[in-house]
C-alpha positions in Angstrom: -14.4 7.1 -11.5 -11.0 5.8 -10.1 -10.3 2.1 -10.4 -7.2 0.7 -8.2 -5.9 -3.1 -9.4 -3.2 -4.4 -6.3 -1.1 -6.9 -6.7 1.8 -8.5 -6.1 0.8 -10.4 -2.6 1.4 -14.2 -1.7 2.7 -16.3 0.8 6.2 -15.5 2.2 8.8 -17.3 4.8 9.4 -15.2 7.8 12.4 -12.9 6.4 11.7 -12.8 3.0 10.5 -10.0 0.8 7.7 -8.5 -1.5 7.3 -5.9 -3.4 3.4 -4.8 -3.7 2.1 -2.8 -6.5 -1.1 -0.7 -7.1 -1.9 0.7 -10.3 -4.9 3.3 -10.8 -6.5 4.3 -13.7 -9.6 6.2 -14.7 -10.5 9.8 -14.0 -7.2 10.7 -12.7 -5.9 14.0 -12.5 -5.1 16.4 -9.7 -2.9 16.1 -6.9 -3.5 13.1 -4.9 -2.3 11.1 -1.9 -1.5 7.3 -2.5 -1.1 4.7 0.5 -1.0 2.0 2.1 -3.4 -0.1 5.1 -3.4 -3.2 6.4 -5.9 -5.2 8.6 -4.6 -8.4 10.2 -7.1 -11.1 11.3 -9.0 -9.7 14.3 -7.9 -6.4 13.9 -9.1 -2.9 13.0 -7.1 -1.8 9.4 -4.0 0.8 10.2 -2.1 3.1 7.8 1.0 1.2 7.0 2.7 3.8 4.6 1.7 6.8 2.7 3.1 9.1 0.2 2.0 12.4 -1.4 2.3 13.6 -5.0 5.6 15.5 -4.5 7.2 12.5 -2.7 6.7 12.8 1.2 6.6 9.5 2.9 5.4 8.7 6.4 5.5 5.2 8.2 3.8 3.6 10.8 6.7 2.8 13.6 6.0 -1.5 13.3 7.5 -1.2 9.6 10.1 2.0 9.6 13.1 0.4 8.2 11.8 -2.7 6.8 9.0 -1.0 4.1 9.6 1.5 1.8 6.9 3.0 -0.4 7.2 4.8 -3.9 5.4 6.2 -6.3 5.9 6.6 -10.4 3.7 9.6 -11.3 3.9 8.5 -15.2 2.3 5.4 -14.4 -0.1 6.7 -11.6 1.2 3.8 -9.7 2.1 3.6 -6.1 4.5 0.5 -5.0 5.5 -0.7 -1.5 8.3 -2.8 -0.9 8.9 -5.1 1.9 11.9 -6.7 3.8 12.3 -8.7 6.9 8.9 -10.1 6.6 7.6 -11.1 10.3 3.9 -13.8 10.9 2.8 -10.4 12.1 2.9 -8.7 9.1 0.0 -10.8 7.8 -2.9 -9.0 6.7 -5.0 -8.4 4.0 -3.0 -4.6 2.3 -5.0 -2.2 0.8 -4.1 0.2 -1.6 -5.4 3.9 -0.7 -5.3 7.0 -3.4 -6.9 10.1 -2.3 -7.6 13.3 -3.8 -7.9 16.0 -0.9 -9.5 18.9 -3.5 -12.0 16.5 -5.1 -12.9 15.1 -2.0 -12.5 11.6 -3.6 -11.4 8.8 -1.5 -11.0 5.4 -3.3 -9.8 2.1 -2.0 -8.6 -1.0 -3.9 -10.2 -4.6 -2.8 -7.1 -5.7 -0.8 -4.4 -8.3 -1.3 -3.4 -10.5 0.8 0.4 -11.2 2.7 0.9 -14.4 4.3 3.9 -14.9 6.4 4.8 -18.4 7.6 7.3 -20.8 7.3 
């Protein structure tokens, strides 16, 4: 078993900045994809950011430039930060690790941005 723990979330004044983490712990070994979704009020949940074991990072175009994702191996822990926070970046963000050759697909229980002023 694989548990993820998120955190890191709050409320935030349009143009601020968090920094999200997502540790996992448990059965892990392997090679393994770590990322990040989101799903705002009403709508289906999208792949924000995702990175693989040997550093590859891809982006959803709403957030190039304003979140970066990283990942510390050691720690099995995947980290997103974010800048320029917008109202639309609100959404419950879930952390995502999956292993492709164990066919093991594990999801965290979300945390929650809120950006207002």
């Amino acid at each position: 078993q694989v548990q993820l723990v998120e955190s890191g979330g709050g409320l935030v004044q349009p143009g601020g900045s968090l920094r999200l983490s997502c540790a996992a712990s448990g059965s892990i070994f392997g090679l393994f994809y770590m990322r990040w979704h989101r799903q705002a009020p009403g709508k289906q949940r999208e792949l924000v950011a995702g990175i693989s074991w040997d550093g590859n990072t891809n982006y959803a175009d709403s957030v190039k430039g304003r979140f970066t994702i990283s990942r510390d191996n050691a720690k099995n822990t995947v980290y997103l930060q974010i800048n320029s926070l917008k109202p639309e970046d609100t959404a419950v963000y879930y952390c995502n690790v999956q292993f492709p050759v164990r066919a093991l697909d594990v999801w965290g229980k979300g945390i929650l941005i809120t950006v207002s002023s």
